[in-house]
C-alpha positions in Angstrom: 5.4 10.6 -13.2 3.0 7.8 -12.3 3.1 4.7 -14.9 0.6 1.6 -15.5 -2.3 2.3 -12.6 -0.6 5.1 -11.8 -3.4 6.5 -13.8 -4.9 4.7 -10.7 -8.3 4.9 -9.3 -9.6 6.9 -12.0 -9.3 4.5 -14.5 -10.5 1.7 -12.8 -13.7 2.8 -11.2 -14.1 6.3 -12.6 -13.7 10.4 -11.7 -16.7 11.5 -10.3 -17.2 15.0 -9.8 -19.1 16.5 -7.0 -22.2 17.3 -9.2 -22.5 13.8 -10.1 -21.4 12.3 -6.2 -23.5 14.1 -4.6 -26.9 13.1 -6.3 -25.9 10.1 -5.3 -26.2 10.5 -1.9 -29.9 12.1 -2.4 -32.8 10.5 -2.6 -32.7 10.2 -6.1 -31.1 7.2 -6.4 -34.2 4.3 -5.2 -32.9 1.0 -3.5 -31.2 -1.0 -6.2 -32.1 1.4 -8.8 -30.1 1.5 -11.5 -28.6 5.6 -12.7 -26.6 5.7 -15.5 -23.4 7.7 -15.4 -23.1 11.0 -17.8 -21.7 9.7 -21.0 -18.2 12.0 -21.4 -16.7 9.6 -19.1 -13.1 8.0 -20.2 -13.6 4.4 -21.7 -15.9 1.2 -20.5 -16.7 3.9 -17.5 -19.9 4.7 -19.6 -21.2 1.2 -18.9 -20.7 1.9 -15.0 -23.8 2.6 -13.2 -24.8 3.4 -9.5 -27.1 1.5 -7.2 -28.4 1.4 -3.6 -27.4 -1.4 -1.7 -28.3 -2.6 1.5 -25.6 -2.5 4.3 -27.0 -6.2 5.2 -25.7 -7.3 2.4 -22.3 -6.6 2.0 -18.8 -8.2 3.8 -15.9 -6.4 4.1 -12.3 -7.7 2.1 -10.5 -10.0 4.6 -8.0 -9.6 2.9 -8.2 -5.9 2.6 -4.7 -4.2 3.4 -5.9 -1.7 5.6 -6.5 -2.8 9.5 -6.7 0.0 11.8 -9.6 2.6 11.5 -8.8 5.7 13.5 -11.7 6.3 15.9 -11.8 10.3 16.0 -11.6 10.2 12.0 -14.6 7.2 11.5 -16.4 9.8 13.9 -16.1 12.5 12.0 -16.6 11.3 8.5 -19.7 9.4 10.2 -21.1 13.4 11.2 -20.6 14.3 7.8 -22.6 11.5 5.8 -25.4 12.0 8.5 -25.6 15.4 7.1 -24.2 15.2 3.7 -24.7 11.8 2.5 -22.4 9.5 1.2 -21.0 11.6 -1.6 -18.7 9.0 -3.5 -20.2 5.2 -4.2 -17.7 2.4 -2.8 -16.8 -0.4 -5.2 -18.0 -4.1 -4.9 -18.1 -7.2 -6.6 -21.0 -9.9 -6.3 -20.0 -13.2 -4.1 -22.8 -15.2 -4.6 -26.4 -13.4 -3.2 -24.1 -10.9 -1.6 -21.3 -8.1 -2.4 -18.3 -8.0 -1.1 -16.5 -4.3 -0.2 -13.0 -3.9 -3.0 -12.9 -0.1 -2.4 -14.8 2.2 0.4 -14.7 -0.3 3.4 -14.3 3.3 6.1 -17.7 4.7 4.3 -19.6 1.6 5.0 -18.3 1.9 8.4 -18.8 5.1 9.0 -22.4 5.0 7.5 -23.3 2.3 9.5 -22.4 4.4 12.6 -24.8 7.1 10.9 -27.1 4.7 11.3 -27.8 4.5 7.7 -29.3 1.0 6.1 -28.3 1.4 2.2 -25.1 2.8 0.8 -24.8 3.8 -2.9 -22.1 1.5 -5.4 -20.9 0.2 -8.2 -20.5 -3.4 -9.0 -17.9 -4.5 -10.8 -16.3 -7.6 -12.2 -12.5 -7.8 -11.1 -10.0 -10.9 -11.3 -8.8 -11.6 -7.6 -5.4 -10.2 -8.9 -7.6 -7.0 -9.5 -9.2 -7.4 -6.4 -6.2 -6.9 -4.3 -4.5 -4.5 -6.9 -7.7 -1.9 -6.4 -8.0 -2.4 -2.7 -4.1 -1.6 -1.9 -4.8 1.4 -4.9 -7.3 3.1 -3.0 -5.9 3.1 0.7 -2.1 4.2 -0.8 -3.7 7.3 -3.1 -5.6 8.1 -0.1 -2.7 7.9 2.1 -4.9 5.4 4.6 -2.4 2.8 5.2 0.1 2.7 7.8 3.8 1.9 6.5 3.5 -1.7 7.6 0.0 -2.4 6.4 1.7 -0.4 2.7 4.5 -3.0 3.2 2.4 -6.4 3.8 0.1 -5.5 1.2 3.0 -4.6 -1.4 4.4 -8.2 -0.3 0.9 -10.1 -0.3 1.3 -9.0 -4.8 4.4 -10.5 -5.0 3.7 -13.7 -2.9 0.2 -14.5 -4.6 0.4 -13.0 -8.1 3.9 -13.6 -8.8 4.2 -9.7 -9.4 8.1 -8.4 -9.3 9.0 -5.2 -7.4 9.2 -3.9 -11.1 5.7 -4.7 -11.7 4.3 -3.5 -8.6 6.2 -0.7 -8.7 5.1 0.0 -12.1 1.3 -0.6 -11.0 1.3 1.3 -8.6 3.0 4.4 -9.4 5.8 4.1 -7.5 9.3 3.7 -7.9 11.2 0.1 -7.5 13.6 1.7 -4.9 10.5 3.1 -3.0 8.6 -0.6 -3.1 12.2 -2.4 -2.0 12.6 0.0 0.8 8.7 -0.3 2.0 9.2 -4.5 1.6 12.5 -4.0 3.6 10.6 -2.8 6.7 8.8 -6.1 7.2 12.5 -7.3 8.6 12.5 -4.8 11.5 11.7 -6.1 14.7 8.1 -7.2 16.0 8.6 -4.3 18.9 9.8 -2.0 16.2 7.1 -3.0 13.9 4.3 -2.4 16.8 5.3 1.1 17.4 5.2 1.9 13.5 1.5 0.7 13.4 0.9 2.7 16.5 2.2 5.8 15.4 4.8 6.7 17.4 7.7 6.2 15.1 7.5 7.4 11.2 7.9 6.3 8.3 11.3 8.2 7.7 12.7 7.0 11.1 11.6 3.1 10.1 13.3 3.2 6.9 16.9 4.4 9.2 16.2 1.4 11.7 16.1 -1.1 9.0 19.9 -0.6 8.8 20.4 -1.5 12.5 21.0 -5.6 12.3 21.8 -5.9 15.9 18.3 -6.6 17.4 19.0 -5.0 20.9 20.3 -1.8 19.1 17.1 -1.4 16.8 14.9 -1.3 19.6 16.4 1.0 21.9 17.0 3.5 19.2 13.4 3.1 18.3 12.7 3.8 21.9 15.2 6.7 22.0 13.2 8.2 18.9 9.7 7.9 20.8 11.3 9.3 24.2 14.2 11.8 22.7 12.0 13.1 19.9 14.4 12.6 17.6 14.1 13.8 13.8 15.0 11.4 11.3 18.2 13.3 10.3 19.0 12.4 14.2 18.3 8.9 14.2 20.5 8.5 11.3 23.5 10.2 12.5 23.0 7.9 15.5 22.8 4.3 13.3 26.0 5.3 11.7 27.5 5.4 15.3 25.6 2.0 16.4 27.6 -1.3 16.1 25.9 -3.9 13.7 24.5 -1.0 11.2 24.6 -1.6 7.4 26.2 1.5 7.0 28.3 2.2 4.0 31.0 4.8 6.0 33.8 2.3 5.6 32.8 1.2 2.0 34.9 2.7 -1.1 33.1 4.4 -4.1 33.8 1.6 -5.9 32.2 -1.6 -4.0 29.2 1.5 -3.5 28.9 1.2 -7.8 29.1 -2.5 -7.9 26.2 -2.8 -5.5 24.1 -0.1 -7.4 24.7 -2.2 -10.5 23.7 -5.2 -9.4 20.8 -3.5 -8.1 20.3 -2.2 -11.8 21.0 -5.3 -13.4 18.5 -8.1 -11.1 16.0 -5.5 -10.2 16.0 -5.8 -7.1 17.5 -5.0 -3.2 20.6 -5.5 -2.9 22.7 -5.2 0.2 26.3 -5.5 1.0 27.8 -6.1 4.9 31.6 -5.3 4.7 34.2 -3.5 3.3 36.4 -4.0 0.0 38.1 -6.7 1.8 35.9 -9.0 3.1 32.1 -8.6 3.2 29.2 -10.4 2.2 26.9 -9.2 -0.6 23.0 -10.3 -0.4 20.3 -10.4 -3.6 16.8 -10.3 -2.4 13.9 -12.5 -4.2 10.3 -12.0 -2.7 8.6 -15.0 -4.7 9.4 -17.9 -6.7 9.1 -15.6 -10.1 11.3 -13.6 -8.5 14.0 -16.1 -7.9 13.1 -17.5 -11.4 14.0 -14.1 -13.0 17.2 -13.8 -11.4 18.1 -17.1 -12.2 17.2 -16.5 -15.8 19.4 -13.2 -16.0 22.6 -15.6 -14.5 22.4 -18.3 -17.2 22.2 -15.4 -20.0 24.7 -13.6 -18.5 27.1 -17.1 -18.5 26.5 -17.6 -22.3 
């Protein structure tokens, strides 16, 4: 079940159904003309209203999380509003004499390659915690984001808002071992990393490389995936067999619980390298609240 904006999008810029969406994209909405939303909506959503805004004025996120836009698909969607419109407003926020894109950046693409000069939206006033929160919201409920762009963004939360994996977790819907093992793939290799954002290795197969610590060995079982077509139940069968893989084959039930409850206990990754007689055992922190937590949880636990 999905927890805090897990109730997502909906809640934060509203359910529009297609009876409502698609007058917007008539000609019933005038340039900057303000329609009020049908009044059964949940909450403040009652006060949101719907206006035509000129594509000359509005910027796109910088820091939105989402970086590659598929040709073929910005195509296709761009066929569709010439002939449909654009049936669901994006979200912005006013920057001074111009609005700046939170939520909807591939319509106002794609309607610009329509050839289309206003766009209908909703302005809204969001914190810049918000800001980033909605933007990553969108592109993950959609599905839009590639795993590294899910990963940087998840990390970008934690870095500027202080957010643990618990919180973003919680925000987003998700859970905690999900976020850890998304943040974890920002340690793969560049080359690795690449051929994620391209496409040619998955998700699933990422997640099995992270294991592979030897750098040499990570990229030529990525390359081996690409060439070999290898399924991810493949790939994994081949980390266990690779020298310098974090596997846990030579580890006893025991050290396996320890590590789970440390995992339990800081709320957060932790890994172990080793067996039950020598090893090392490593507690991930992803921002200074995060190191502050942990350090917080040691002094109670010495008392």
């Amino acid at each position: 079940m999905k927890k805090g904006l897990g109730r997502g999008l909906d809640s934060l810029f509203g359910v529009y159904g297609n009876d409502v969406t698609q007058n917007v994209s008539d000609e019933k909405v005038a340039t900057h003309e303000v329609v009020k939303m049908p009044g059964d909506l949940d909450g403040d959503l009652t006060n949101d209203v719907v206006v035509k805004l000129p594509l000359s004025e509005l910027d796109v996120n910088v820091n939105q999380p989402r970086k590659v836009f598929e040709e073929k698909a910005m195509k296709e969607l761009s066929d569709s509003i010439k002939v449909h419109g654009v049936i669901q407003p994006i979200i912005v926020v006013k920057r001074g004499e111009r609005y700046m894109i939170i939520a909807g950046e591939r319509r106002f693409r794609a309607s610009k390659i329509a050839g289309l000069t206003e766009i209908p939206s909703i302005v809204k006033e969001y914190t810049e915690s918000e800001i980033a929160e909605v933007s990553l919201l969108e592109n993950l409920q959609r599905e839009d984001l590639n795993p590294m762009e899910c990963a940087r963004a998840m990390k970008k939360l934690m870095e500027d808002f202080g957010w643990t994996q618990d919180k973003v977790a919680d925000r987003l819907g998700k859970s905690r071992p999900v976020v850890a093992n998304t943040i974890r793939l920002l340690n793969l290799e560049p080359e690795v990393i690449n051929m994620i954002e391209e496409g040619k290795i998955s998700a699933g197969h990422a997640r099995s490389l992270v294991a592979v610590t030897d750098r040499k060995a990570q990229i030529k079982l990525a390359h081996q995936v690409c060439q070999k077509k290898l399924t991810v139940r493949d790939l994994e069968k081949a980390v266990k067999g690779t020298k310098g893989s974090n596997t846990v084959s030579n580890q006893s039930v025991e050290l396996r619980e320890l590590i789970d409850n440390m995992k339990r206990v800081f709320g957060t990754k932790v890994s172990v390298l080793g067996n039950d007689n020598r090893g090392r055992i490593y507690i991930d922190y992803y921002s200074r609240a995060d190191l502050d937590r942990i350090s917080d949880l040691l002094e109670k636990m010495k008392k």
